[in-house]
Every structure is written in C-alpha cells, then in structure tokens.
NUROVEX-895542 format. One record per residue (C-alpha): residue number from 1; residue in three letters; x, y, z. Coordinates in nm, 3 decimals. Layout:
# NUROVEX-895542
marfi->NUM&mitor->ALA&east->X&north->Y&up->Z $
...
END
This chain:
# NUROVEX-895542
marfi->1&mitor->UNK&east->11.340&north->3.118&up->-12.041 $
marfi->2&mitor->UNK&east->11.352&north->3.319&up->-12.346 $
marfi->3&mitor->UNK&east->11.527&north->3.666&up->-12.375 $
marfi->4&mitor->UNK&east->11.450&north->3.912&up->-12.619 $
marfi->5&mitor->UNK&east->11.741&north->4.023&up->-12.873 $
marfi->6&mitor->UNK&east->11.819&north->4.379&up->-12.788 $
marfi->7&mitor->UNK&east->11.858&north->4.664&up->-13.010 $
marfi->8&mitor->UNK&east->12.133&north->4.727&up->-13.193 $
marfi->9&mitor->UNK&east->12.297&north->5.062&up->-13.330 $
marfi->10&mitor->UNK&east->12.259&north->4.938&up->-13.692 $
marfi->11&mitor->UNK&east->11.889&north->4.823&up->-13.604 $
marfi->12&mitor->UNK&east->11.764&north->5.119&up->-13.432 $
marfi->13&mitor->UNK&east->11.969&north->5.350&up->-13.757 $
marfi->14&mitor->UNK&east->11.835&north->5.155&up->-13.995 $
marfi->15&mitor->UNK&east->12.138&north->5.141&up->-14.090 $
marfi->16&mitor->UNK&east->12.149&north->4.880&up->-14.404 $
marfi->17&mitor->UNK&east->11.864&north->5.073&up->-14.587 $
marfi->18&mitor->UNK&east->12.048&north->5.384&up->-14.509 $
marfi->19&mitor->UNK&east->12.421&north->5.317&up->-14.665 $
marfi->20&mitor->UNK&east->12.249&north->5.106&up->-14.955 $
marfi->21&mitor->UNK&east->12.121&north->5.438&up->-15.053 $
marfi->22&mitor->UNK&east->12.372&north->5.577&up->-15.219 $
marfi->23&mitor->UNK&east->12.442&north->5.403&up->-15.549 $
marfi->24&mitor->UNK&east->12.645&north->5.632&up->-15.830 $
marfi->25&mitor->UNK&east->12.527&north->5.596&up->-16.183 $
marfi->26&mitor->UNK&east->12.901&north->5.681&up->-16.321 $
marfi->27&mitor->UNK&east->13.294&north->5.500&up->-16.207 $
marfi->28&mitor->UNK&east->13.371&north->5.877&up->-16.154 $
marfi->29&mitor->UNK&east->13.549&north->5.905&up->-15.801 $
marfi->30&mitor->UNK&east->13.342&north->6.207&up->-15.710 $
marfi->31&mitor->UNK&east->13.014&north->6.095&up->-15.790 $
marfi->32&mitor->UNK&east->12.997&north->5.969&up->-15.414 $
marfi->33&mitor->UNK&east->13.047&north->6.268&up->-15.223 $
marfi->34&mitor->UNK&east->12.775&north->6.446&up->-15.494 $
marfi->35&mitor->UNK&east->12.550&north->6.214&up->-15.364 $
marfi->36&mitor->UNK&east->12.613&north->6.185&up->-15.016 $
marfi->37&mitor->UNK&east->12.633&north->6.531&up->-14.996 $
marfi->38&mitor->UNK&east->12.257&north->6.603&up->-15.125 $
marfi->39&mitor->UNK&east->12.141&north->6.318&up->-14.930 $
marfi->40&mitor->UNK&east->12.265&north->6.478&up->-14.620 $
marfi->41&mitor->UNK&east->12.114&north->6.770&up->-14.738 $
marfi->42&mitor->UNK&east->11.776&north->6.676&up->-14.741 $
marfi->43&mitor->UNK&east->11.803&north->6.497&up->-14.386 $
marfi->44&mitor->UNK&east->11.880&north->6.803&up->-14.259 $
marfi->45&mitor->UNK&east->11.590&north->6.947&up->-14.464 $
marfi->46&mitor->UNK&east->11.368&north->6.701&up->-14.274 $
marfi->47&mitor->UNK&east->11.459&north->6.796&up->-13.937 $
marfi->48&mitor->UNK&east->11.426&north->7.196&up->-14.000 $
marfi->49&mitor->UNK&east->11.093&north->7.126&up->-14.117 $
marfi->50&mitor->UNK&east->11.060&north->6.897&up->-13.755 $
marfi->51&mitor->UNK&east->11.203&north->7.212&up->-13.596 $
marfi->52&mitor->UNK&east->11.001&north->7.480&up->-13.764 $
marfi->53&mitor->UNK&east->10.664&north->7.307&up->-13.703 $
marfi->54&mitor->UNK&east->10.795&north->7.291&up->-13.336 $
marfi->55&mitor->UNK&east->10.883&north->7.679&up->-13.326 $
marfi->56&mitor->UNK&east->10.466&north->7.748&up->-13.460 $
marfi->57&mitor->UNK&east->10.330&north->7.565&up->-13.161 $
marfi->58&mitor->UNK&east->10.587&north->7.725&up->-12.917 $
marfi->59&mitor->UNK&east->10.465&north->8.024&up->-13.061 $
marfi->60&mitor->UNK&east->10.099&north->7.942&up->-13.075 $
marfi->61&mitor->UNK&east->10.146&north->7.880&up->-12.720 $
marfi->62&mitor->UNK&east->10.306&north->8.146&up->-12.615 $
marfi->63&mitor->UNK&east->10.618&north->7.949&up->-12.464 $
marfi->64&mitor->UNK&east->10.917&north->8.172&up->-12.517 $
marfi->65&mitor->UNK&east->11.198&north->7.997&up->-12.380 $
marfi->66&mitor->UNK&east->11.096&north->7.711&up->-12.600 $
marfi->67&mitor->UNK&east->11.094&north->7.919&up->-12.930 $
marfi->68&mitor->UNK&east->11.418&north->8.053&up->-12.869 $
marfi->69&mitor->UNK&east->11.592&north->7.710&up->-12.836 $
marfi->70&mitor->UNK&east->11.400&north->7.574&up->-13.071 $
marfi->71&mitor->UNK&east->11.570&north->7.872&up->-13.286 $
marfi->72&mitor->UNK&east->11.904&north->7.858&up->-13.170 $
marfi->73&mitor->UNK&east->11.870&north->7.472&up->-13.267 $
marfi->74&mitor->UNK&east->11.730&north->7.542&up->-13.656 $
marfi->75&mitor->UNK&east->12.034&north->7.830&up->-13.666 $
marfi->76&mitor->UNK&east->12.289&north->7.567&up->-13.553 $
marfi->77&mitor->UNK&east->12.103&north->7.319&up->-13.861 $
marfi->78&mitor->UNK&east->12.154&north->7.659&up->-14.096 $
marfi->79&mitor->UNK&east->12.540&north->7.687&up->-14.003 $
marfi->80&mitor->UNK&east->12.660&north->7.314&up->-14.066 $
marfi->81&mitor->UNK&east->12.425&north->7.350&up->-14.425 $
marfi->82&mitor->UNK&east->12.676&north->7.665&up->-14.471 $
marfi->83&mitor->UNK&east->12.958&north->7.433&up->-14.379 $
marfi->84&mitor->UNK&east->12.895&north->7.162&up->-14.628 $
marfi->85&mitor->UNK&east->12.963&north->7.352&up->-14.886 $
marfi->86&mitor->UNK&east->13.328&north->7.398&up->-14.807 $
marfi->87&mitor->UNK&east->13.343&north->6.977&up->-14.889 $
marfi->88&mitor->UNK&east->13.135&north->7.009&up->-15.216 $
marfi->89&mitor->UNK&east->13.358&north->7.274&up->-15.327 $
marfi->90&mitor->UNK&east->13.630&north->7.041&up->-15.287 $
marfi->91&mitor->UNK&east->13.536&north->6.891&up->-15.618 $
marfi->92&mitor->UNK&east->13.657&north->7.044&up->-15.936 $
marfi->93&mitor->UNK&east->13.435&north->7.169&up->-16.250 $
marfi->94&mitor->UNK&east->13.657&north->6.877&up->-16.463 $
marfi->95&mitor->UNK&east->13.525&north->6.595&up->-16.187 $
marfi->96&mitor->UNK&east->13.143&north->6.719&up->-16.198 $
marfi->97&mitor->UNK&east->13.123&north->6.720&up->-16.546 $
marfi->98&mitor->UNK&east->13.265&north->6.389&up->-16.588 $
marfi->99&mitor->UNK&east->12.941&north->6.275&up->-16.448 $
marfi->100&mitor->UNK&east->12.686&north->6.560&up->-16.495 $
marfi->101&mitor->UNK&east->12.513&north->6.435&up->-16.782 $
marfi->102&mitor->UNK&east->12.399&north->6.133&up->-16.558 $
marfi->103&mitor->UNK&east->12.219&north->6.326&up->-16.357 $
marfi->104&mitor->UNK&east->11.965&north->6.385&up->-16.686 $
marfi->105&mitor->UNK&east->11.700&north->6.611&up->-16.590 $
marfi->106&mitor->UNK&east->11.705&north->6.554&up->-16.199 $
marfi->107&mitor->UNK&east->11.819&north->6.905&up->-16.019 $
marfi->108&mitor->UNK&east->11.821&north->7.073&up->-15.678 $
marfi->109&mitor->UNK&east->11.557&north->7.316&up->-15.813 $
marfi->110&mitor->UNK&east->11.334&north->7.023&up->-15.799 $
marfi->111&mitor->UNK&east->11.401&north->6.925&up->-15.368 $
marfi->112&mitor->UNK&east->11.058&north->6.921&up->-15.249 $
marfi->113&mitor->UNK&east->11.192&north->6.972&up->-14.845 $
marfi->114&mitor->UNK&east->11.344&north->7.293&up->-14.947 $
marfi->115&mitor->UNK&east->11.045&north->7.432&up->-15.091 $
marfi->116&mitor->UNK&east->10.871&north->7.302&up->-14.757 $
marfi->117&mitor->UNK&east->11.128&north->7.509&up->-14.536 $
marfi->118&mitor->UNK&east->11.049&north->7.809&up->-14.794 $
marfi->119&mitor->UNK&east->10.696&north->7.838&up->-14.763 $
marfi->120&mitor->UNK&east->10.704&north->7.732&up->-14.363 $
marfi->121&mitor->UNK&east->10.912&north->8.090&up->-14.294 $
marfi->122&mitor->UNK&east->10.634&north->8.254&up->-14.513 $
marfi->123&mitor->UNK&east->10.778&north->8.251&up->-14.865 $
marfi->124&mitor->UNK&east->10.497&north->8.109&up->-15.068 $
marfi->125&mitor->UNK&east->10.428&north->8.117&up->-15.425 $
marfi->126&mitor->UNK&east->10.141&north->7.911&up->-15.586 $
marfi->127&mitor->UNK&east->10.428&north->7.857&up->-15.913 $
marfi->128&mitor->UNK&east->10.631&north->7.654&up->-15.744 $
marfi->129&mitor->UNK&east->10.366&north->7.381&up->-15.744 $
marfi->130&mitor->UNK&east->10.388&north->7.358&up->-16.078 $
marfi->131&mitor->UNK&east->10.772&north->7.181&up->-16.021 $
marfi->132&mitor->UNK&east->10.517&north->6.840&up->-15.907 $
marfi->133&mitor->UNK&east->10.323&north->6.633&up->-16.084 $
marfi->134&mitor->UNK&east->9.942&north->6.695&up->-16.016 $
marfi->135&mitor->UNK&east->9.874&north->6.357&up->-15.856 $
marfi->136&mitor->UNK&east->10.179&north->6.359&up->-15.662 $
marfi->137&mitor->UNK&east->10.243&north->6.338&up->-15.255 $
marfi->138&mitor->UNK&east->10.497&north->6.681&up->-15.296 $
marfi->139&mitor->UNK&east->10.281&north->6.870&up->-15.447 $
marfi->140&mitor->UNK&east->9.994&north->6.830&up->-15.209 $
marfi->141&mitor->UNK&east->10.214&north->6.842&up->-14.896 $
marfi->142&mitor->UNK&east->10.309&north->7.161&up->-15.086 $
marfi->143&mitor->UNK&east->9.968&north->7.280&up->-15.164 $
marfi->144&mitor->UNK&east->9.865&north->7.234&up->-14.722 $
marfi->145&mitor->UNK&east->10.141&north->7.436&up->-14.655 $
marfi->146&mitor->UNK&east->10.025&north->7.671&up->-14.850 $
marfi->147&mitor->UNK&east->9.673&north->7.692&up->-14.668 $
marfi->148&mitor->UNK&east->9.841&north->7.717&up->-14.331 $
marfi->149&mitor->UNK&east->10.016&north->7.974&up->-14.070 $
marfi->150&mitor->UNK&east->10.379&north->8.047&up->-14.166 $
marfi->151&mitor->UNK&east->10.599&north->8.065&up->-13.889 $
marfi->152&mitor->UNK&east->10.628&north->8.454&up->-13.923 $
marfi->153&mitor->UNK&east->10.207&north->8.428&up->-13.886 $
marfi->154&mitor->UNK&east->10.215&north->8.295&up->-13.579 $
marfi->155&mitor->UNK&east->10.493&north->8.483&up->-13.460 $
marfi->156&mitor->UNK&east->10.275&north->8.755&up->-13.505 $
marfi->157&mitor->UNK&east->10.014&north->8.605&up->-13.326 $
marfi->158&mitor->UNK&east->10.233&north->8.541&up->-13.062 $
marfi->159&mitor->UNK&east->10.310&north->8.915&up->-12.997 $
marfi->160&mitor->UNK&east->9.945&north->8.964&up->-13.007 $
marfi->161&mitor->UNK&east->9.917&north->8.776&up->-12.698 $
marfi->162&mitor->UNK&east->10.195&north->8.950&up->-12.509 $
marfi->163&mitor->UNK&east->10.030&north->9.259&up->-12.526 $
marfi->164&mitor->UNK&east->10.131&north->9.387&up->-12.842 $
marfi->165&mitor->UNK&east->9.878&north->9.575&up->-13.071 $
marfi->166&mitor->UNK&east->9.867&north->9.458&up->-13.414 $
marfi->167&mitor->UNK&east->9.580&north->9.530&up->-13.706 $
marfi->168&mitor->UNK&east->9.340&north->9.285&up->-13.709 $
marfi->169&mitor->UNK&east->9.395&north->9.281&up->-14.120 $
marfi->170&mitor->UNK&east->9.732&north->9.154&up->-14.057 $
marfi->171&mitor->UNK&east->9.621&north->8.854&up->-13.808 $
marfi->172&mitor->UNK&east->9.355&north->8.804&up->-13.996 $
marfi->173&mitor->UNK&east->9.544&north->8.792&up->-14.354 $
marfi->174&mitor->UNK&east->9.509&north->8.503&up->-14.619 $
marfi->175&mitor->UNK&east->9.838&north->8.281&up->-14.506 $
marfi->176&mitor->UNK&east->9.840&north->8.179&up->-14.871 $
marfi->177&mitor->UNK&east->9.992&north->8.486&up->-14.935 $
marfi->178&mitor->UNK&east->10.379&north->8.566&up->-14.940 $
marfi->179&mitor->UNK&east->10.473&north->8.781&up->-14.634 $
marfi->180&mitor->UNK&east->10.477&north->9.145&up->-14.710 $
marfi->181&mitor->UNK&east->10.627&north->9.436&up->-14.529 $
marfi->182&mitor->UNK&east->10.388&north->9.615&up->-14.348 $
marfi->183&mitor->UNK&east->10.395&north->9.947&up->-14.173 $
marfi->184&mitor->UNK&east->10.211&north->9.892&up->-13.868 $
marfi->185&mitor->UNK&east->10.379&north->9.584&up->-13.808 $
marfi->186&mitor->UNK&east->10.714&north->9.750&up->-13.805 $
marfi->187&mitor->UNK&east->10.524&north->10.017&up->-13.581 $
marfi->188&mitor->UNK&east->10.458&north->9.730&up->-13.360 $
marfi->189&mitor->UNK&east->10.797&north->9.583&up->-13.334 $
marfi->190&mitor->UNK&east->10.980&north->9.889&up->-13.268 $
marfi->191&mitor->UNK&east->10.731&north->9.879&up->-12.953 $
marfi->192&mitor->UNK&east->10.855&north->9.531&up->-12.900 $
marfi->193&mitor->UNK&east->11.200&north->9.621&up->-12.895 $
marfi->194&mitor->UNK&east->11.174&north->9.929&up->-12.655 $
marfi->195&mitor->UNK&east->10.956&north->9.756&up->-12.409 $
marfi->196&mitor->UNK&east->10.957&north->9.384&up->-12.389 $
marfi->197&mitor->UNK&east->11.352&north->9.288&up->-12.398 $
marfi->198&mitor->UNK&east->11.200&north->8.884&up->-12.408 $
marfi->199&mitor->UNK&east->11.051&north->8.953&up->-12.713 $
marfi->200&mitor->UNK&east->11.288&north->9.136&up->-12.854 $
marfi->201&mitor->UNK&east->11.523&north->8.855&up->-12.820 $
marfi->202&mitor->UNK&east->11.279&north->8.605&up->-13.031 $
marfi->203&mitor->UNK&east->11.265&north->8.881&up->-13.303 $
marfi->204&mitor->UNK&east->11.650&north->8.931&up->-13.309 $
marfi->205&mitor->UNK&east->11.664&north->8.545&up->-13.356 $
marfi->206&mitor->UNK&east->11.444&north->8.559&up->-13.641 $
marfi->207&mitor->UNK&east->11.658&north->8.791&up->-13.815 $
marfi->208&mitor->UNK&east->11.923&north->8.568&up->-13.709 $
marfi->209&mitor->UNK&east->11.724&north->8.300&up->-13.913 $
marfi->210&mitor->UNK&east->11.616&north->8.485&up->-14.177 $
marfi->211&mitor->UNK&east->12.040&north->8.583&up->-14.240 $
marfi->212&mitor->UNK&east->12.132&north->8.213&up->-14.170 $
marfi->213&mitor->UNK&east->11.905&north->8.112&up->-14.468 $
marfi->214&mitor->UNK&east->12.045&north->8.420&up->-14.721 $
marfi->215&mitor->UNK&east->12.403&north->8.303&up->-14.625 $
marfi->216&mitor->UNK&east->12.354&north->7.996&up->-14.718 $
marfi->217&mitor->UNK&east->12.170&north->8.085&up->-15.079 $
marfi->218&mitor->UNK&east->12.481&north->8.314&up->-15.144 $
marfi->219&mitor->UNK&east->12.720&north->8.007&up->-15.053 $
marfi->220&mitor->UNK&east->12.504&north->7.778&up->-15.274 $
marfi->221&mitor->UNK&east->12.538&north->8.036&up->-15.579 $
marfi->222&mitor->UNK&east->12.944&north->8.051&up->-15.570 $
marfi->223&mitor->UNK&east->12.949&north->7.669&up->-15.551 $
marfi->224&mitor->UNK&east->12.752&north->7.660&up->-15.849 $
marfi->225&mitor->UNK&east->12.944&north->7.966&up->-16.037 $
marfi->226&mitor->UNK&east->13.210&north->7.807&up->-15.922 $
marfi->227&mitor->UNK&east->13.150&north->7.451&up->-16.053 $
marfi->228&mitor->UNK&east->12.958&north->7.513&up->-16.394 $
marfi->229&mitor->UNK&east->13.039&north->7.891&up->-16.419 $
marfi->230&mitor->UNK&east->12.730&north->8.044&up->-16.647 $
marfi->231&mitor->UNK&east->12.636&north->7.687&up->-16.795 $
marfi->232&mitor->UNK&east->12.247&north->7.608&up->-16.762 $
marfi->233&mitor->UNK&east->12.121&north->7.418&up->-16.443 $
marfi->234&mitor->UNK&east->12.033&north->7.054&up->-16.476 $
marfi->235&mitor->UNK&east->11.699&north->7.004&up->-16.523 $
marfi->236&mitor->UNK&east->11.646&north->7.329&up->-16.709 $
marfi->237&mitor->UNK&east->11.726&north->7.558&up->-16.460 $
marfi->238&mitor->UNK&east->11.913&north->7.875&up->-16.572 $
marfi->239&mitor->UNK&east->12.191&north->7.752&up->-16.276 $
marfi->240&mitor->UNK&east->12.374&north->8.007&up->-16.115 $
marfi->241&mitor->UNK&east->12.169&north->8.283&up->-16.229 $
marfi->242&mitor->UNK&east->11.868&north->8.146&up->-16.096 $
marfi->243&mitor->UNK&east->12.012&north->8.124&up->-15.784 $
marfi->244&mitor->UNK&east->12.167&north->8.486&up->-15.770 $
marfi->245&mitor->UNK&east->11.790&north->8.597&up->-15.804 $
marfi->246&mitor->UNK&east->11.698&north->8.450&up->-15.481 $
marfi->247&mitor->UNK&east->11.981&north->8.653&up->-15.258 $
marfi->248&mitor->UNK&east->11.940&north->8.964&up->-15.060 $
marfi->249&mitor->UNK&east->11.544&north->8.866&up->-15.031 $
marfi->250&mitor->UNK&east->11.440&north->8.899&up->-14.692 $
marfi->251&mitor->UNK&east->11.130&north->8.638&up->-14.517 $
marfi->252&mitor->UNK&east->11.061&north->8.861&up->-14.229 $
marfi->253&mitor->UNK&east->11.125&north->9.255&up->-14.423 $
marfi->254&mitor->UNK&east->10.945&north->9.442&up->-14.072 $
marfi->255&mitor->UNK&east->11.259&north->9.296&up->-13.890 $
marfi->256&mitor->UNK&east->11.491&north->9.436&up->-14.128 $
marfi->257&mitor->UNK&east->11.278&north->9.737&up->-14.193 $
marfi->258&mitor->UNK&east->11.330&north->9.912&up->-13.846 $
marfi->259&mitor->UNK&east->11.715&north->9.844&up->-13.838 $
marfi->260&mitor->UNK&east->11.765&north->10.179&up->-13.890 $
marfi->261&mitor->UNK&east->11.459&north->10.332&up->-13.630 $
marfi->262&mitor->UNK&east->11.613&north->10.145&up->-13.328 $
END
C-alpha cells in the first residue's frame, strides 16, 4: 500500500524559489535588506491589488459588511508598508551609495504593481504607460485597468443602489478618466452621511484609505531625502522631488471636500 508524501511548509511556500530570489549584485552588507525590502514590497503590492479587486465586487454587490473588512484589511496592508520604512531607513546614505550604481537604470518609479494599485483607486493617467515597453505584459495589464471601474466608480455605484441619487453623467463617466471632484457628488455624500450611518462608515474608510496611501508617499519621500538628499533618482527620475509632487493629492477629493459641511 502506497501513501502519498504530504505537503510540506517549504513545498506549499515555495519556499526554494522564493529565498533564491534575492541575489545582490555588490559584497556591500546592505545590499540585502535593499533587496529584500522591495521584494516585500511588491508582495504586498500583489495582495492590495487581490484586496482591491475584492472591495469592487463587494461593492458591485452591494455587500457592506464585506467592503468594510475588506478595507480594514487593505488599511492594515497600508500601515505595515508605512512601517517598513523605519528598517530601510536604518541604512545610511554612505551604505546605499556603496552599491547604487549597481542598480543602473532599474528604479521604483518603474514598479508596475504600484501603478496597478494607483489606477485601481481611480488615479489614472494614459503617461504612465509610456514607463513599459509596447509589447510588454505591464503595460497591457496597465492599459485594462485603464478601461475598467476604479474602485471609487463602483463605490459610487454602490450608493446608487442604496438609495442615493447621483447624476447619471457621473455613473455613466469614461472610467479612463482620473477621478475628479464633483459637486453633486459631494451633494450626495453629505446625504450619505446625515442619513445612512452604514454608508457613512464605508466612506469614512475610504478616506481612511485614501490617508493611509498619502502617509505612506510622504514616508517614502523622507527616506529618499534622507538617503540621496537632492541627488537624481535611479533610472532618471528627478528622486525626491518627484516624489514630493505626488503628496497632499487626494484619490477620492468629494470625501475630503465636505470635511468642512458636516
């Protein structure tokens, strides 16, 4: 009688693939934790995008217990990205530059998942194609999500079918588009707020999201002022000062809009 071999921990991980990935091109000490770092990075890049695509169909489906934990689970993903920062700061400007130049003209700029999270909370810009070759799988994952519902869009939707009144040019808007700030829509949500306390605790989690995501861009700037001060990015980047031009922009501006109405 034959038994199968069960499953181990390493098996089911994956986990000789996994730690084989990380393979420093310098004898610098540091060069390790840069990698692993960025490596975690982008696994936690690949589950917001999990969790993001979940929060559209609990939305689509009108399930609002399920897109609040499915929130409370992407904010908890935000906070730990926050947190990583405080062990990538523990390297000095002398120990990244003794291994900077080997990173040639790869960059964060350049993360693909990032991009993916950017234009699934509705910040879309047909430019940032442009960071991916023509032919390649990035920039036509890039180019769907740009053709489909943000997760602000069907948000919207999803008041819609509670009962709210919205203007049939806003559900009916080209999702290509980057989200705008709308009048009616803040209208809307100040009706949200003053009548449907469910809701209203969805759209306070969104602008729970929407901070979670600016904290971390502001935490990501110092590290880099911190690290290579006012020197250009890698990969031709401007660095830090590209970075300090995303801060302070909001993905969801109604929410932040009628702050001051409520």
């Amino acid at each position: 009688m034959t038994h199968e071999k069960s499953l181990t921990y390493s098996e089911y991980l994956k986990l000789d693939g996994l730690l084989g990935q990380q393979r420093p091109l310098s004898a610098e000490h540091d060069e390790l934790l840069f990698i692993v770092i960025h490596q975690v990075y982008e696994l936690w890049f690949k589950q917001c995008l999990h969790e993001l695509r979940y929060l559209r169909t609990a939305f689509e489906a009108g399930d609002t217990p399920r897109a609040l934990a499915t929130l409370k689970r992407t904010l908890t993903i935000l906070k730990t990205l926050v947190g990583q920062v405080d062990i990538l700061e523990t390297m000095t400007p002398l120990s990244f530059n003794a291994f900077r130049s080997r990173l040639q003209a790869s960059s964060g700029f350049q993360s693909f998942q990032f991009r993916a999270v950017e234009f699934l909370l509705g910040h879309k810009r047909a430019v940032a194609l442009d960071n991916y070759p023509p032919d390649s799988r990035e920039r036509a994952e890039l180019a769907t999500l740009m053709g489909e519902a943000s997760v602000y869009d069907c948000f919207l939707h999803y008041l819609q079918g509670n009962g709210v009144s919205l203007p049939q040019r806003v559900l009916g808007r080209d999702v290509a588009q980057p989200t705008a700030a709308d009048e009616e829509v803040q209208q809307a949500l100040l009706t949200v707020y003053r009548t449907l306390p469910f809701q209203a605790q969805v759209c306070e989690r969104l602008v729970d999201l929407d901070e979670g995501l600016q904290e971390w861009r502001y935490r990501h700037v110092k590290m880099v002022e911190r690290t290579i001060g006012a020197k250009p990015g890698s990969g031709g980047s401007s660095g830090a000062a590209y970075l300090r031009d995303t801060l302070f922009r909001p993905l969801f501006p109604d929410l932040w809009a009628i702050r001051a109405q409520l």
